[in-house]
LUMVEXSE-169816 format. One line per field, with one value per residue (C-alpha): residue in three letters; residue number from 0; x, y, z. Coordinates in Angstrom, 2 decimals, always signed. Example, Ala and Ser with C-alpha at 12.3 -4.5 7.8 and 13.67 -1.06 7.14 Angstrom:
BEGIN
rest = (ALA SER)
nr = (0 1)
X = (+12.30 +13.67)
Y = (-4.50 -1.06)
Z = (+7.80 +7.14)
//
This chain:
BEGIN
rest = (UNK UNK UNK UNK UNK UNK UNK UNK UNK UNK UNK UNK UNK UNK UNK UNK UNK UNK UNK UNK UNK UNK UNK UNK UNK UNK UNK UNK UNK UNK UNK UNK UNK UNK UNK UNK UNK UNK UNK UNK UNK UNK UNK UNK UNK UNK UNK UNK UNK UNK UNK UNK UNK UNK UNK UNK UNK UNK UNK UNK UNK UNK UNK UNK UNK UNK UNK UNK UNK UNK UNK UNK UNK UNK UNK UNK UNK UNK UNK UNK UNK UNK UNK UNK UNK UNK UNK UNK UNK UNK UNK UNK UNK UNK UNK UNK UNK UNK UNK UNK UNK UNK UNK UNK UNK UNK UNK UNK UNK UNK UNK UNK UNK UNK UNK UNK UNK UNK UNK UNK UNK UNK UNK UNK UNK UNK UNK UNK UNK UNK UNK UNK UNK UNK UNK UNK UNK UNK UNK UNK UNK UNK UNK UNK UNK UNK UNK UNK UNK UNK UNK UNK UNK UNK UNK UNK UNK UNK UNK UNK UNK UNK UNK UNK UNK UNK UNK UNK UNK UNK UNK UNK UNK UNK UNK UNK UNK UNK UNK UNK UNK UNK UNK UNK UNK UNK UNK UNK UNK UNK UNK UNK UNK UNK UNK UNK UNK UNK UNK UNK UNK UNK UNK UNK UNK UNK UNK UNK UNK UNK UNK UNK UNK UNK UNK UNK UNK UNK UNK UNK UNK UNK UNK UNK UNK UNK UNK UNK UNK UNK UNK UNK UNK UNK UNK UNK UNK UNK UNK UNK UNK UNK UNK UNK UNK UNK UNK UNK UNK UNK UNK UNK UNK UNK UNK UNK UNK UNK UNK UNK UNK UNK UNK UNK UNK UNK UNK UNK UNK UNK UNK UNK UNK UNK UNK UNK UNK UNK UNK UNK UNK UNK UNK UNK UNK UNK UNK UNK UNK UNK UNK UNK UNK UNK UNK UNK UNK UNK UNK UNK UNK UNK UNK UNK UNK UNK UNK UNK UNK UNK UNK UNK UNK UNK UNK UNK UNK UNK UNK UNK UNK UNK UNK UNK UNK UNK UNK UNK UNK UNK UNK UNK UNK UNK UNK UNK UNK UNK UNK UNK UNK UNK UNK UNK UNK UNK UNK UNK UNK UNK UNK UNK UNK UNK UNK UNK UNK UNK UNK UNK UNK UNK UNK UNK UNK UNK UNK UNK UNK UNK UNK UNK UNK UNK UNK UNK UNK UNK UNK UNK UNK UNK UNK UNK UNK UNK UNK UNK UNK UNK UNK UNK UNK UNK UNK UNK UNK UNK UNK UNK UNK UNK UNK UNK UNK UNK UNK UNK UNK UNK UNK UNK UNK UNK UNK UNK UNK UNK UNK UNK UNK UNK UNK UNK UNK UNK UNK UNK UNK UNK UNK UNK UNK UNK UNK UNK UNK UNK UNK UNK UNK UNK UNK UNK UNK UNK UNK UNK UNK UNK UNK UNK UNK UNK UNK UNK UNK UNK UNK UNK UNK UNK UNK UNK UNK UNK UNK UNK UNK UNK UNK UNK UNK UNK UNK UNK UNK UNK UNK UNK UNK UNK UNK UNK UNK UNK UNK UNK UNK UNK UNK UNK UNK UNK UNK UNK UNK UNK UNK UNK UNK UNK UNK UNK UNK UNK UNK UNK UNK UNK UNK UNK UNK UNK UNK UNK)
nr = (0 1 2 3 4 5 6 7 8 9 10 11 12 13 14 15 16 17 18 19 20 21 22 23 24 25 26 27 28 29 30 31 32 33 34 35 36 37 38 39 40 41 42 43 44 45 46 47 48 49 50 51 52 53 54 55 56 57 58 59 60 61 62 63 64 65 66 67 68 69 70 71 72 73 74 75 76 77 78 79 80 81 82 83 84 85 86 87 88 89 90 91 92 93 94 95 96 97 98 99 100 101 102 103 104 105 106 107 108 109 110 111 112 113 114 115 116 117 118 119 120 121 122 123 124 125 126 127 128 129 130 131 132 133 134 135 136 137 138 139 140 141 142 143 144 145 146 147 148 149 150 151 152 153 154 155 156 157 158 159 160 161 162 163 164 165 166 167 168 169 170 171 172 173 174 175 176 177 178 179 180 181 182 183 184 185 186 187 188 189 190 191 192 193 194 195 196 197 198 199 200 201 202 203 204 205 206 207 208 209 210 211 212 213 214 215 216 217 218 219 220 221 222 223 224 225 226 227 228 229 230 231 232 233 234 235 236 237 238 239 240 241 242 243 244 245 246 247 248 249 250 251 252 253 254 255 256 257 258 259 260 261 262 263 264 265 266 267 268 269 270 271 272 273 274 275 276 277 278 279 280 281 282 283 284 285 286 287 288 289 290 291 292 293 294 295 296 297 298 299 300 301 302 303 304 305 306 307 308 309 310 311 312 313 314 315 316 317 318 319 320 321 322 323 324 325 326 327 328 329 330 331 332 333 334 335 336 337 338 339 340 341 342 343 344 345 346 347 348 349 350 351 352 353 354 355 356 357 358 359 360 361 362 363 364 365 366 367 368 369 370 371 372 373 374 375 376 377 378 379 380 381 382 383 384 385 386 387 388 389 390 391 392 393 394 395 396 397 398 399 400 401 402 403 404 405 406 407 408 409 410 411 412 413 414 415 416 417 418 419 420 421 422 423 424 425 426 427 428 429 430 431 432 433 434 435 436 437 438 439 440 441 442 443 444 445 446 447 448 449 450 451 452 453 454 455 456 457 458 459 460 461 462 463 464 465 466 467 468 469 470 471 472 473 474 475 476 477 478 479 480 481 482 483 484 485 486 487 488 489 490 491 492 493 494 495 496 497 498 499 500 501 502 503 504 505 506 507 508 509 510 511 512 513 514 515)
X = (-55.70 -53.68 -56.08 -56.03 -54.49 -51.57 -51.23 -51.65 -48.63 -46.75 -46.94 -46.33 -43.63 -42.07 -42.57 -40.89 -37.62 -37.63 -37.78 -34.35 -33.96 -36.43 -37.36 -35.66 -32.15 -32.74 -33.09 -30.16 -28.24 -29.47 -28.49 -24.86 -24.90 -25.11 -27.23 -28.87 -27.87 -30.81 -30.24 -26.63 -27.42 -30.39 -27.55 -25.42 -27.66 -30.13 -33.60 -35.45 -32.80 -31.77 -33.44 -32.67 -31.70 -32.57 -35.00 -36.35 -33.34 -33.74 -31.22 -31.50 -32.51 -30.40 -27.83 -27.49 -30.16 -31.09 -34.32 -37.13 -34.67 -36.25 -33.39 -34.78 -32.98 -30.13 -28.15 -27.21 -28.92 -27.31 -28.70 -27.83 -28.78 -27.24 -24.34 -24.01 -25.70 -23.38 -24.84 -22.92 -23.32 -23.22 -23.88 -24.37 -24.28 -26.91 -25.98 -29.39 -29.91 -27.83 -25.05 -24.41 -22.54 -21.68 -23.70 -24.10 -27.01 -25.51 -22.07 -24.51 -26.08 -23.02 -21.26 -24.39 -24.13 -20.19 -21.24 -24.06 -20.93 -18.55 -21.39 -22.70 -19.02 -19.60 -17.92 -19.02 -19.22 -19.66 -20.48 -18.96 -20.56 -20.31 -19.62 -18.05 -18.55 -21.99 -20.69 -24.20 -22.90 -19.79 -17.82 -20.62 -20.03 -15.66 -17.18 -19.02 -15.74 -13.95 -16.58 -16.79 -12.75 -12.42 -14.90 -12.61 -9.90 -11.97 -13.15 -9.80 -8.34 -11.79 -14.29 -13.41 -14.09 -14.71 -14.85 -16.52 -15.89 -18.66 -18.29 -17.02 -14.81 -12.54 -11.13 -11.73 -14.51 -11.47 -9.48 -12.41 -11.58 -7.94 -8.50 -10.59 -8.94 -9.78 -10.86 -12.77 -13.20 -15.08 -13.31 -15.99 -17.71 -15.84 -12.94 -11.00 -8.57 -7.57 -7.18 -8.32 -6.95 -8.87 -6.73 -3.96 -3.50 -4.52 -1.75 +1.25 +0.50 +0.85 -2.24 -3.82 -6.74 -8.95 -7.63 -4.48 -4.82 -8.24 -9.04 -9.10 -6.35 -4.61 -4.79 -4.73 -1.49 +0.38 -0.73 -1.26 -4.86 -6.84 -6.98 -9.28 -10.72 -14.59 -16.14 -19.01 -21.29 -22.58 -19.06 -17.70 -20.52 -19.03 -15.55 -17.04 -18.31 -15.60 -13.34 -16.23 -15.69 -12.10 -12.87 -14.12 -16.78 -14.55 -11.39 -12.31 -13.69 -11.64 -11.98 -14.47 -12.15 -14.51 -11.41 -11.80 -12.83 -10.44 -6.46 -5.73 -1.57 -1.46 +1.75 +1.47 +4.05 +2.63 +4.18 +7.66 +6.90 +6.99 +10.45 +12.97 +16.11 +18.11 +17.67 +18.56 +15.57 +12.05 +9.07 +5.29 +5.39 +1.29 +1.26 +2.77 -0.05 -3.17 -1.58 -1.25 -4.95 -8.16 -9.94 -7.21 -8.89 -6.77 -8.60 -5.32 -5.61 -3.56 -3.29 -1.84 +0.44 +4.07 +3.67 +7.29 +5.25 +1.90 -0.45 -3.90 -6.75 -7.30 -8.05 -5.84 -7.99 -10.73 -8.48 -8.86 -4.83 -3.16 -0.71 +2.79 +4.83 +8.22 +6.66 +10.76 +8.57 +8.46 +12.07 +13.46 +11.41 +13.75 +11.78 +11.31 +9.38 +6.35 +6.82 +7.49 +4.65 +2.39 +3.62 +3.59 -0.07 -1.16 +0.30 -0.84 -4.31 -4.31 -2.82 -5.42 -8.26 -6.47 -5.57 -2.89 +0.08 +1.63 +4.95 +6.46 +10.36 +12.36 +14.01 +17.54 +17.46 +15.97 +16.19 +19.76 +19.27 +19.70 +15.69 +15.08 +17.99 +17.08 +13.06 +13.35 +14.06 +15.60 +12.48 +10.10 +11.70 +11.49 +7.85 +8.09 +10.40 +7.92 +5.04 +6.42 +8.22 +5.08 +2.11 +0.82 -1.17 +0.17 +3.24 +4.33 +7.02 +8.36 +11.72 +11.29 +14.63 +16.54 +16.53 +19.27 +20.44 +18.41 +15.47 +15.95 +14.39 +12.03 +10.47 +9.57 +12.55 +12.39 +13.99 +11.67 +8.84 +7.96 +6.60 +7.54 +9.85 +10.29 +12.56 +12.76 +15.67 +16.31 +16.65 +19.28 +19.94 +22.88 +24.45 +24.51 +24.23 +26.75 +28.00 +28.61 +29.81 +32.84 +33.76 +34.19 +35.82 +37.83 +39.47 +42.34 +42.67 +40.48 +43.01 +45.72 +43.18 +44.10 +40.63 +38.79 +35.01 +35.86 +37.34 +34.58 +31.53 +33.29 +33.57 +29.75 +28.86 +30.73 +29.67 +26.22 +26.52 +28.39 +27.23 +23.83 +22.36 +18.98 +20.63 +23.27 +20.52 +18.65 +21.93 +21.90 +18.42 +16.89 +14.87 +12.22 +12.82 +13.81 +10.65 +10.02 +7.62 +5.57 +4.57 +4.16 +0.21 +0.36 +3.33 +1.16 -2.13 -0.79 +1.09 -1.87 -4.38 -1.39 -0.73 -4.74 -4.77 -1.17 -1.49 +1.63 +1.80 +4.00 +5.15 +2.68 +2.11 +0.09 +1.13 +4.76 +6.30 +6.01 +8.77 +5.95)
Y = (-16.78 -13.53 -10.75 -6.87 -5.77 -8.11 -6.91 -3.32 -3.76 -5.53 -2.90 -0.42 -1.40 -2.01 +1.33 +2.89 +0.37 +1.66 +5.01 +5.02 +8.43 +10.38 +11.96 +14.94 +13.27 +11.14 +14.37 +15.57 +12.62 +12.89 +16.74 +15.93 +13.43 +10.42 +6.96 +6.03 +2.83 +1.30 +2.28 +1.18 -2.53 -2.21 -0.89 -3.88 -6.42 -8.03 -6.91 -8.59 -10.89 -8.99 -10.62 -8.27 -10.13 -9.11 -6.25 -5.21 -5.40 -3.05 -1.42 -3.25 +0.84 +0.68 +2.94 +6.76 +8.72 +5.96 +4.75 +6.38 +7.01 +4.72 +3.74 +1.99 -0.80 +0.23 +2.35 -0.33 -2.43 -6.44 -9.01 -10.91 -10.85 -12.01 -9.95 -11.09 -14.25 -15.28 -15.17 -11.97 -10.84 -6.97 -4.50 -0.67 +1.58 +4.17 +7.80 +8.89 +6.93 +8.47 +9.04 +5.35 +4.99 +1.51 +0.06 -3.42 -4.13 -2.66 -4.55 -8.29 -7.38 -6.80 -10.05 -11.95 -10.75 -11.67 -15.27 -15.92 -15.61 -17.83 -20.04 -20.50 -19.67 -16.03 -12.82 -9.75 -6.32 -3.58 +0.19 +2.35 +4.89 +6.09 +8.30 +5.77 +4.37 +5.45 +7.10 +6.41 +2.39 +3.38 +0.07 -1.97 -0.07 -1.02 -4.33 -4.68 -3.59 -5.96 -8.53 -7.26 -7.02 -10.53 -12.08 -10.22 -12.28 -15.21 -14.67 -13.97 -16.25 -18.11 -15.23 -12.29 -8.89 -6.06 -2.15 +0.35 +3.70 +5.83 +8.60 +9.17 +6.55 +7.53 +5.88 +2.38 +2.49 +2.37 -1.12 -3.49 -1.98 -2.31 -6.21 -6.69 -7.55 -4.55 -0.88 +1.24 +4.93 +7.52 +10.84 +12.82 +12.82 +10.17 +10.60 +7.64 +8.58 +7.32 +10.74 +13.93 +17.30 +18.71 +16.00 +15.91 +19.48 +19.64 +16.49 +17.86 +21.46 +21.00 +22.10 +19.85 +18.99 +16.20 +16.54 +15.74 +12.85 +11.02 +11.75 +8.87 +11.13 +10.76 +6.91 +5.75 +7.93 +8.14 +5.72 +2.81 +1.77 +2.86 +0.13 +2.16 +5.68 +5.81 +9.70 +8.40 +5.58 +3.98 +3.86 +2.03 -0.13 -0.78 -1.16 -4.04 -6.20 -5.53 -6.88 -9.82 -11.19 -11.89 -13.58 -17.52 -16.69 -18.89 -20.32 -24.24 -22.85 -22.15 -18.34 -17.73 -19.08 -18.90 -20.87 -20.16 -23.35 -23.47 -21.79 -19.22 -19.76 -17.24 -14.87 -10.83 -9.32 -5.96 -6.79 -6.14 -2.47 -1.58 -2.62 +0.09 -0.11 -0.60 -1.73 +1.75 +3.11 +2.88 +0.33 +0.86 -2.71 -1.54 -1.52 -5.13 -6.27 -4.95 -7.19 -10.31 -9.88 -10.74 -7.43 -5.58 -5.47 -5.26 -3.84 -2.39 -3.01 +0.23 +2.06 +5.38 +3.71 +2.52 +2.96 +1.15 -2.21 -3.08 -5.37 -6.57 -8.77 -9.89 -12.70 -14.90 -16.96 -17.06 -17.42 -15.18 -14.02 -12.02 -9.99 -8.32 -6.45 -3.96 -0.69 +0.47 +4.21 +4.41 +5.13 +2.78 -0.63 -0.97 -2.50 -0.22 -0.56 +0.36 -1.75 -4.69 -4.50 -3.90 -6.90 -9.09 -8.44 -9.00 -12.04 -13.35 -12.42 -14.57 -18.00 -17.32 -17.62 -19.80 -17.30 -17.84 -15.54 -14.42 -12.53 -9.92 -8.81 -5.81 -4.74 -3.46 -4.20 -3.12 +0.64 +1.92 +4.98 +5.44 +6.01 +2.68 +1.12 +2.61 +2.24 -1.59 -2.53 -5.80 -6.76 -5.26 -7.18 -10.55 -10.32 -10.79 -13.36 -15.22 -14.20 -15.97 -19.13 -19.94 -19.60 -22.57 -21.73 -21.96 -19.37 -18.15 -15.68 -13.81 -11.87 -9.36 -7.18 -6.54 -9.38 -8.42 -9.66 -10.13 -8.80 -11.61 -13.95 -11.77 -11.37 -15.13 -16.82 -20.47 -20.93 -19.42 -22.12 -20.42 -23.34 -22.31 -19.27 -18.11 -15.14 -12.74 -13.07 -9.16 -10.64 -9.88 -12.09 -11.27 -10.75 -7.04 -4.47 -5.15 -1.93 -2.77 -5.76 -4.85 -1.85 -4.07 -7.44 -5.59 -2.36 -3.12 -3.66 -0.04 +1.67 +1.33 +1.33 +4.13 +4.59 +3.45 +4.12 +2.70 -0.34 -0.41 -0.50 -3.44 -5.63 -4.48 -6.18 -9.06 -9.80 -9.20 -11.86 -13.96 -14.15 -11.95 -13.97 -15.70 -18.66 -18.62 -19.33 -21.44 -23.66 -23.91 -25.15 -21.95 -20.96 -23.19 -21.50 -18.10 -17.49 -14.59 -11.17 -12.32 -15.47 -14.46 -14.64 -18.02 -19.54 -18.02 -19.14 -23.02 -23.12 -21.74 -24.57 -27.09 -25.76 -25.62 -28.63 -28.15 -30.01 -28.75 -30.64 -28.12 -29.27 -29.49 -26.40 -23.92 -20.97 -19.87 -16.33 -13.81 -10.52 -8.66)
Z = (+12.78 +12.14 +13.24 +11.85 +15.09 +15.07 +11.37 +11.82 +14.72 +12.76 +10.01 +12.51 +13.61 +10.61 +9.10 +12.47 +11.16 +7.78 +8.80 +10.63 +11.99 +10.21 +6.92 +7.68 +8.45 +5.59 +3.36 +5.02 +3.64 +0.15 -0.04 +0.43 -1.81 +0.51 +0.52 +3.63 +5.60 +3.94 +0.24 +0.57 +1.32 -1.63 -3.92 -2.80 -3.13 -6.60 -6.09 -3.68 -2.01 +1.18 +4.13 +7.63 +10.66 +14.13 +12.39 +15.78 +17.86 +20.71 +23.59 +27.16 +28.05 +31.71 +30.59 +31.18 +29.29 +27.15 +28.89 +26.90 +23.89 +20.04 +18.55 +15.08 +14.75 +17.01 +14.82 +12.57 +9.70 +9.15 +7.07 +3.78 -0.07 -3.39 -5.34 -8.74 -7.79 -5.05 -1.35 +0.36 +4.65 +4.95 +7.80 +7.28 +10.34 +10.38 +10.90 +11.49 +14.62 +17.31 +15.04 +14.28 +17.54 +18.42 +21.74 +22.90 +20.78 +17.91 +18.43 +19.03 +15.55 +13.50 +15.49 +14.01 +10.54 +11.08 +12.83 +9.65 +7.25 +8.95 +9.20 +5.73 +4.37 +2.36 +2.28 +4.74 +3.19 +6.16 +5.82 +8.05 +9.11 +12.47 +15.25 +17.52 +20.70 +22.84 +25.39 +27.02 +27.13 +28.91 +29.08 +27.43 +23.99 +24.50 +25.12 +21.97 +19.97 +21.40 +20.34 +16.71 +16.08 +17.72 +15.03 +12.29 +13.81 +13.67 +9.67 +8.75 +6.20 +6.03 +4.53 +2.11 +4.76 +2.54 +4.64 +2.93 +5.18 +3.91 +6.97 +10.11 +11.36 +14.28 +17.26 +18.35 +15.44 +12.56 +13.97 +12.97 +8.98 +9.79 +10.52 +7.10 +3.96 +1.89 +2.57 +0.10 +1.48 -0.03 -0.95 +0.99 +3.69 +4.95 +7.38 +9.70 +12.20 +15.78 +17.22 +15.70 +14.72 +18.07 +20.54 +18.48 +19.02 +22.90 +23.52 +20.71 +20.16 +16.50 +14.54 +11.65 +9.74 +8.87 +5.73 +7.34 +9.47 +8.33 +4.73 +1.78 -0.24 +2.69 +3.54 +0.18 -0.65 +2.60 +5.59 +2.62 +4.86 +2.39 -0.79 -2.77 -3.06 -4.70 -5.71 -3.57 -2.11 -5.51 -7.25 -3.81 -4.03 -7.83 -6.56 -3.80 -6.41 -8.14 -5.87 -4.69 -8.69 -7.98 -4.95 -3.56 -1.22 +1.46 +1.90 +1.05 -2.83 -5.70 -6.80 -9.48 -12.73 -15.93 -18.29 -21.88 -23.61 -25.26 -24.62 -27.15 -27.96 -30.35 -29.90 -29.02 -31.11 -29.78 -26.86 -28.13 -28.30 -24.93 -24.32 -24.44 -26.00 -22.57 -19.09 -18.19 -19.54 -17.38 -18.99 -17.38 -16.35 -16.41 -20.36 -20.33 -17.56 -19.73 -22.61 -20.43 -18.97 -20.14 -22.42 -19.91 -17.37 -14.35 -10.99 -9.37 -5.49 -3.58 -6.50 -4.76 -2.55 -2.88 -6.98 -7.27 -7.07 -8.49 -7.12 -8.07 -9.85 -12.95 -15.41 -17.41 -20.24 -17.57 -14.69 -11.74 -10.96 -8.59 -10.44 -8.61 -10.79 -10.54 -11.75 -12.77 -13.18 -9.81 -8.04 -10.80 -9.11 -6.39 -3.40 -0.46 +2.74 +1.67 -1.22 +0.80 +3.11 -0.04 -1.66 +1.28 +2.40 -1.55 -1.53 +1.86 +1.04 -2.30 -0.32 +1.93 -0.84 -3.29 -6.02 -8.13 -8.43 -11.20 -10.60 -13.26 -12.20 -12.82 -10.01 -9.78 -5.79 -2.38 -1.84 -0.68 +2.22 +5.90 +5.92 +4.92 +7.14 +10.29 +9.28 +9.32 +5.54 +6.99 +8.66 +5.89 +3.18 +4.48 +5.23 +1.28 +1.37 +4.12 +1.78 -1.32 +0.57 +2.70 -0.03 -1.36 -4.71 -8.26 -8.92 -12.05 -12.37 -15.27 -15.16 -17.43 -17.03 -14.24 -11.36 -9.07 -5.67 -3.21 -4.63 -6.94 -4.29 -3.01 -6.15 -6.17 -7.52 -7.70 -4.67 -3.01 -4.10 -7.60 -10.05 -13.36 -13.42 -17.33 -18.56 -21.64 -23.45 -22.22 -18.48 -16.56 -13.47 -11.10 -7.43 -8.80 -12.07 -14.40 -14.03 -10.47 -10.50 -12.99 -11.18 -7.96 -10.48 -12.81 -10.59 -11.18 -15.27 -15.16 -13.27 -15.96 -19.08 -20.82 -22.33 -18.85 -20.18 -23.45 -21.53 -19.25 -21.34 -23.03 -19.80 -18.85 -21.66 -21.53 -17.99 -19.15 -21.53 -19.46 -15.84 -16.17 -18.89 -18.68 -20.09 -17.54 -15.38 -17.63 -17.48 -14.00 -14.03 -12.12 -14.87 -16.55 -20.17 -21.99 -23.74 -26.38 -25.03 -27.62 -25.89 -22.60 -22.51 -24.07 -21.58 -18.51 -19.77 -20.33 -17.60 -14.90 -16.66 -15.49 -12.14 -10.79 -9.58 -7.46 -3.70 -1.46 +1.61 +4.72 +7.78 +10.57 +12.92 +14.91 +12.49 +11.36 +12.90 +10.04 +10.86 +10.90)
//
């Protein structure tokens, strides 16, 4: 029989977990705006559904100055609960115990939240929020890193792994976010770096800030590790589910497709608005997304980052997509390195969890400059080609404009394993521009053309109608059909409810050799 003692412990004890570091560092939190560990797992999860694991997890105590030291649940609450009805793992480091610094015990807990995923096959969502390793733990706190990034390895490809950086991430603390699929970092109060301004400055000389090296602006603009920047712990909490309604909860489910009953194939002559007049002239290849998409909404993933390509989620008659699409705004939609490594990772990340792609292409070619040549544009560019050629899930692609050389390909031609590839009758499709191509072809009649721009314009088009044209390539068979702008929902939406239940067999193997 449970006496009052064993429930007054019990109670005890439990109000000495929920405490975390105190009132008075909770408070702390609150005045700058902040959640505690707690409150950001209650956010997270529905009312009621979170169930803690390893609650009273304590430190073994042997290491320097530790011995008498209460650490409520060592620095770092893990457990599961439901998001929108779907079973999720999280862990959220606690900044009020000992600064959230990683120890053994701490690392053992998070690995178990990780382990409880792979096991019952859900996503992990993990709160960052820490000072890094306890220096206390010496080599037992590098040890527990090493344990937590290896089971990031381990759920890669076979769990979503959603980072939400919510404070201080630096060092050996910010590679276990770097292996997860997405990163959402809060624009303050939140900082991830590998080395500071303070040892930057002692090793280089060069001063620097936070701002600098470890701020969301920062890695959502410039480093591209930042996927998504929230104003503060509730609206990244917003952007996780977000993101978690896109997503299978493991690699053996289909993502979460709600198909409309029945498929709308009603034309979008609204469409034809946003077309300009020429190729020459820029389109916000965003305008034409929100009119493919479901109510359009389209959660952009890397929003910041490499803007000459945009990548993201979204819904087409009820089916979850991943969208890539030429933003010709951005340095005219040539493909960069940035670009490239953007695109590839997108597209990697939807194989992986059985999303379908859906390609839109205007791009005039990969990014002509020394900087790219000598940075590796070689090497970054056929990580998409690998991307494209190696996933397995339904891909649609629609060549909107320009579709030039060998961005062609990388842009999911059909050679490259697209399904059904379908052009506007504005498409062009060629080695080169037109203009290019007839300055190279035709030198020689220019050079005696007495009216050589007059002359020229006239072959520009003619090779445009000629050797550019989408039926050119609709004759060769490389296109499944020239459709109108107008029916670009409807050709998508048919062609996904046809393509769902596409099996691709690939040859046997440990794993192919990306150029990574």
């Amino acid at each position: 029989m449970l006496s009052e003692k064993q429930l007054e412990i019990l109670r005890e004890r439990r109000a000495k977990v929920l405490a975390g570091g105190g009132a008075d560092k909770i408070q702390e939190r609150h005045a700058k705006g902040l959640l505690s560990a707690r409150e950001r797992l209650l956010a997270l999860f529905q009312e009621d559904t979170f169930q803690e694991i390893a609650t009273h997890a304590k430190h073994a105590g042997k290491h320097f100055g530790l011995a008498d030291k209460e650490l409520p649940s060592d620095g770092v609450i893990v457990g599961t609960g439901f998001v929108d009805g779907r079973p999720v793992a999280a862990f959220s480091q606690d900044f009020t115990v000992m600064g959230g610094t990683l120890g053994k015990m701490h690392a053992k807990k998070i690995v178990q939240s990780m382990q409880m995923a792979l096991k019952i096959g859900v996503p992990v969502v993990a709160f960052k929020d820490s000072a890094g390793a306890r220096i206390q733990e010496a080599v037992d706190a590098l040890s527990g890193y090493g344990e937590v990034f290896y089971q990031n390895v381990l759920l890669s490809g076979v769990v979503p792994q959603i980072a939400i950086i919510a404070g201080p991430c630096a060092g050996g603390a910010s590679y276990s976010p770097a292996l997860m699929d997405y990163i959402i970092m809060t624009r303050q109060n939140a900082y991830m770096f590998i080395t500071g301004p303070e040892v930057i400055k002692a090793v280089t000389g060069r001063t620097t800030s936070l701002e600098d090296v470890g701020s969301a602006e920062m890695h959502a603009t410039v480093s591209g590790n930042v996927h998504f920047i929230a104003e503060d712990d509730r609206h990244a909490i917003q952007i996780a589910k977000a993101l978690l309604s896109y997503m299978p909860s493991n690699n053996t489910e289909d993502p979460p497709h709600r198909p409309y009953p029945d498929l709308d194939l009603s034309p979008d002559e609204g469409i034809n608005a946003l077309i300009p007049e020429t190729s020459a002239e820029p389109m916000d290849v965003k305008l034409v997304i929100q009119r493919l998409v479901d109510n359009g909404q389209f959660l952009e993933v890397h929003a910041g980052w490499a803007g000459n390509i945009v990548v993201g989620f979204a819904r087409i008659q009820g089916i979850v997509v991943g969208v890539l699409a030429n933003q010709s705004l951005v340095k005219a939609g040539a493909m960069d390195i940035d670009a490239s490594d953007k695109g590839a990772r997108f597209i990697r990340f939807c194989n992986a969890f059985n999303i379908p792609l859906v390609t839109l292409v205007d791009v005039p070619g990969f990014l002509p400059g020394i900087e790219q040549e000598r940075g590796g544009i070689i090497r970054h560019g056929a990580k998409m080609l690998y991307t494209y050629a190696s996933a397995t899930v339904p891909k649609i692609t629609i060549i909107l404009r320009k579709a030039y050389g060998g961005s062609y390909l990388a842009m999911c031609a059909q050679e490259m394993g697209a399904d059904m590839v379908f052009a506007w009758p504005t498409a062009e499709i060629a080695v080169m521009g037109a203009e290019g191509a007839v300055n190279i072809l035709y030198r020689s009649e220019l050079k005696g053309a007495e009216d050589r721009k007059a002359k020229a314009k006239e072959l520009v088009e003619e090779y445009r109608a000629k050797f550019a044209s989408p039926y050119m390539s609709a004759s060769r068979g490389y296109i499944t059909d020239v459709i109108e702008p107008a029916d670009t929902r409807a050709t998508i939406a048919l062609a996904l409810r046809k393509l769902l239940t596409k099996r691709e067999l690939r040859p046997a193997k440990k794993h192919g050799d990306i150029p990574l």
